[in-house]
C-alpha positions in Angstrom: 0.5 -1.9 -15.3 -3.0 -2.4 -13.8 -3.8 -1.5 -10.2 -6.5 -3.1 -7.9 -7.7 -2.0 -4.6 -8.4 -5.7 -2.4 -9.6 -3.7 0.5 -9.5 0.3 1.3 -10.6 0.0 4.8 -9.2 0.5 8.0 -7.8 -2.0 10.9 -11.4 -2.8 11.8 -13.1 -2.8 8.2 -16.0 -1.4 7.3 -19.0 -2.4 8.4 -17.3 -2.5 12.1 -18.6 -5.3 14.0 -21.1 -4.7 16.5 -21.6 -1.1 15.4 -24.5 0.8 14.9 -23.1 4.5 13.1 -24.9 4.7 9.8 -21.9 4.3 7.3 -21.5 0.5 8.9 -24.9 0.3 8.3 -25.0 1.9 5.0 -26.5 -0.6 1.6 -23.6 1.2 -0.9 -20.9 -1.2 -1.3 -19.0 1.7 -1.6 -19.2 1.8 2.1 -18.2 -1.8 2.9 -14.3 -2.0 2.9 -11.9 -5.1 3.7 -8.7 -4.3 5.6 -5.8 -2.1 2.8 -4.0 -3.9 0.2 -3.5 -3.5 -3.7 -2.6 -6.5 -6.4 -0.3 -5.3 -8.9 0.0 -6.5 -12.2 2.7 -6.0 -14.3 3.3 -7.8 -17.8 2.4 -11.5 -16.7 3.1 -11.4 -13.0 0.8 -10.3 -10.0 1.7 -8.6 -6.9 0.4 -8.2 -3.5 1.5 -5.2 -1.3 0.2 -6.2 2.3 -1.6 -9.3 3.1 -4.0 -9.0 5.9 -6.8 -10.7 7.5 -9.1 -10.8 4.7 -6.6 -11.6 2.0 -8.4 -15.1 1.2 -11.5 -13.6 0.7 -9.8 -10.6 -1.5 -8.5 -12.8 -3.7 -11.7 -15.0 -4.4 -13.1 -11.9 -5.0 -10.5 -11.4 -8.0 -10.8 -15.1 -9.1 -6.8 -14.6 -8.2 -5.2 -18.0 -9.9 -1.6 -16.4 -9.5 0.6 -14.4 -6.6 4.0 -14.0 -7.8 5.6 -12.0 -4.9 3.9 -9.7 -1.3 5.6 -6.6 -0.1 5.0 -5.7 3.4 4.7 -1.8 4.2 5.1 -2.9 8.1 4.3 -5.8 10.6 0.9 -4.5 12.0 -1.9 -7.4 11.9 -4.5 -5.1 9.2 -1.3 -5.9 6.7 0.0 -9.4 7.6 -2.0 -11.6 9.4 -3.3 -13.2 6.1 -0.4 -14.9 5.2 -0.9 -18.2 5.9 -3.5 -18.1 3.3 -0.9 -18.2 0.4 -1.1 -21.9 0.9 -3.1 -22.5 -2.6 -0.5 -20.5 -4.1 2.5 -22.1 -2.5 1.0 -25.7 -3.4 0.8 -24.8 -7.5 4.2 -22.3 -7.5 6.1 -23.2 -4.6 8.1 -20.7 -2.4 5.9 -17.6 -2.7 8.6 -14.6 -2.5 8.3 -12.0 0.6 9.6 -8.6 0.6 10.1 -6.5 3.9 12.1 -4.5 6.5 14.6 -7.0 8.5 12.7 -5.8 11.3 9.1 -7.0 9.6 10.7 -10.5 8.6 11.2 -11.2 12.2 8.1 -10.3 13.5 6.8 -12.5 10.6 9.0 -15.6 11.9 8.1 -15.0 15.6 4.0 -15.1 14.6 4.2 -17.5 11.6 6.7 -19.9 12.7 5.4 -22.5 10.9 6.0 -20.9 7.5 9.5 -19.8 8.3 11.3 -22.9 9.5 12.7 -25.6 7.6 13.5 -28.6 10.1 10.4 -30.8 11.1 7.8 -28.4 8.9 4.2 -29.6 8.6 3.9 -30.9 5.1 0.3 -28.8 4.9 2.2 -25.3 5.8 3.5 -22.9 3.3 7.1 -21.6 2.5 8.3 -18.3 1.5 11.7 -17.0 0.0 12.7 -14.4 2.0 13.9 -10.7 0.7 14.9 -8.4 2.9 14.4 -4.7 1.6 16.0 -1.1 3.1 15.5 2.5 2.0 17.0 1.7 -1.3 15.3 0.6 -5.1 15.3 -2.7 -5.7 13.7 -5.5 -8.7 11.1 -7.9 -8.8 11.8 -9.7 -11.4 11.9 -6.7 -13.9 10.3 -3.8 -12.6 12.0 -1.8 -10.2 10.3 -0.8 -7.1 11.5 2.4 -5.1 10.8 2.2 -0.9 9.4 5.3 0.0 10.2 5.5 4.3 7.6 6.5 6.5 6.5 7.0 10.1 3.2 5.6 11.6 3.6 7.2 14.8 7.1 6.0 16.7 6.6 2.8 13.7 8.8 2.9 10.5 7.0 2.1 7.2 7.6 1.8 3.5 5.8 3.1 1.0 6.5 2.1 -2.7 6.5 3.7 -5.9 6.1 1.6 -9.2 6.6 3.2 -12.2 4.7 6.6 -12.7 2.1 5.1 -9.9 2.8 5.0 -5.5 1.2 3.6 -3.1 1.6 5.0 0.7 -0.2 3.7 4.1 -0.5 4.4 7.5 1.7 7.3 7.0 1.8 10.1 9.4 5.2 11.8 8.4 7.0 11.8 5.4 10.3 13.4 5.2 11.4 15.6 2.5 13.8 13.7 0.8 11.3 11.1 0.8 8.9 13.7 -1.4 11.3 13.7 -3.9 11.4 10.3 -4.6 7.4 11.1 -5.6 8.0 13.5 -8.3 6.6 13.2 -12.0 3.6 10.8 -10.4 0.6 9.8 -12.6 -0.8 8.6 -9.3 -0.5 8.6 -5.9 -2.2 6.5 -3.0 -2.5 7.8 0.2 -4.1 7.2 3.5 -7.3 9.7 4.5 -8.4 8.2 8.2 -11.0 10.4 9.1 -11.5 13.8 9.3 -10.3 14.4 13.4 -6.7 14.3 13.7 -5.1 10.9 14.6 -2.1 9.8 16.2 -0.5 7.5 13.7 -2.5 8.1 10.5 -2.8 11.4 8.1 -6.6 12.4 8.8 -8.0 14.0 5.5 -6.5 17.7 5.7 -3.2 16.1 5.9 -3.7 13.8 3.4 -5.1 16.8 0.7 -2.0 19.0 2.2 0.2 15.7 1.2 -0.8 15.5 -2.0 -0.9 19.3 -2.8 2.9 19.2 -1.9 3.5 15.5 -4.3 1.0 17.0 -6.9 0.8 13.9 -9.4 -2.2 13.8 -11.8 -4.2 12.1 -9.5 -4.6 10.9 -6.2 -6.4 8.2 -4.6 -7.6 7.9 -0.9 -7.4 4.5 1.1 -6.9 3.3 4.4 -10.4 4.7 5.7 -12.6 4.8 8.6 -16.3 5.0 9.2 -15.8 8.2 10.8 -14.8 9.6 7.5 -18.8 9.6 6.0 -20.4 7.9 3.5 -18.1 7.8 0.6 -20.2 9.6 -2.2 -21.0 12.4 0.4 -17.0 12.7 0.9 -16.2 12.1 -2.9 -18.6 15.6 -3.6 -16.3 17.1 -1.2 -12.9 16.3 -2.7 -10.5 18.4 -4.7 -10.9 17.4 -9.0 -8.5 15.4 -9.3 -8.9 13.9 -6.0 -10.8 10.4 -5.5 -11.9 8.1 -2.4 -10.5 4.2 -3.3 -13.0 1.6 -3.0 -12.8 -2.2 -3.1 -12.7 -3.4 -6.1 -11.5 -0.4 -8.1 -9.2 -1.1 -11.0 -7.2 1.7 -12.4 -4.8 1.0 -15.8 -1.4 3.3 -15.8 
């Protein structure tokens, strides 16, 4: 299984427009992150988790000429509102499979209505087969997928774990029986905001404590502002087996 990072940023990205704080401004391309998602690939097939604004240029980025299936962590506009990009997809495979909460599928029919209905659709608009996921493992295709729940403030979210690898954002709690279902990991993702505490996000103590309590082999960082620093400043700073995602990373498990 191979992992890529699309985008490690935050809602805004990174640079944020109009702003003048030094990381936006900074020539690394370290430093420049589209909004969070990961591609998947497994065997022959390619996965998305989260599909957000920038998910057209994220996959020209990969040369992406597949996208077998997206899994939604939640309904927020950083991790869906690319989805009427799967049109090149949908044209060459057809019916591009969703995964989500009940409760993310219909605020994906209220915004995307167009994609979702099947009386009078615009021949140009794409059409996805719906799968509607709860706290429980489930298949795509063959290789089983375990939600991980979450809360993003007063929001529920899904993590998922693949294998020996998970992949959690826009956490800010996790319960205990939810740790469990992380044991035995070769490596974890996990949002780091910023270093101040935040509402709805772990800020970077909380996302070291996190994975001190998981303790895979190693961990990954993702979901990050500008206010966390410039990222080989931060990386210096970091436990060993501890490492800031960027875009474009590929990691082989």
């Amino acid at each position: 299984m191979k992992v890529t990072f699309l985008g490690t940023g935050t809602s805004q990205g990174i640079p944020v427009i109009g702003s003048t704080h030094p990381v936006c401004l900074s020539e690394d391309k370290k430093d420049k992150r589209l909004r969070v998602s990961v591609m998947i690939t497994h065997e022959d097939r390619v996965y998305v988790i989260d599909c957000g604004p920038d998910f057209r240029q994220q996959m020209l980025n990969q040369r992406a000429t597949q996208l077998d299936a997206i899994l939604f962590t939640h309904e927020h506009a950083d991790h869906t509102a690319g989805l009427d990009d799967i049109r090149p997809f949908f044209f060459k495979q057809g019916d591009i499979p969703v995964y989500a909460h009940e409760r993310v599928l219909k605020s994906l029919r209220k915004r995307f209505d167009y994609i979702f209905e099947t009386e009078n659709k615009y021949p140009g608009a794409p059409s996805v087969e719906e799968h509607v996921i709860t706290n429980a493992p489930f298949f795509i295709e063959h290789l089983k997928v375990t939600p991980i729940n979450g809360m993003h403030n007063t929001l529920q979210v899904f993590g998922f774990r693949f294998q020996d690898f998970a992949y959690l954002t826009d956490m800010k709690a996790v319960a205990d029986k939810e740790v469990e279902k992380l044991q035995n990991l070769d490596v974890l993702v996990v949002n780091a905001l910023r270093e101040k505490e935040h509402l709805s996000h772990f800020n970077l103590e909380e996302a070291l404590a996190f994975i001190d309590k998981v303790k895979p082999k190693k961990a990954y960082l993702t979901h990050i502002s500008h206010w966390l620093g410039f990222h080989e400043e931060v990386q210096k700073k970091l436990p060993e087996n501890v490492y800031l995602a960027y875009d474009g990373l590929t990691i082989n498990l």
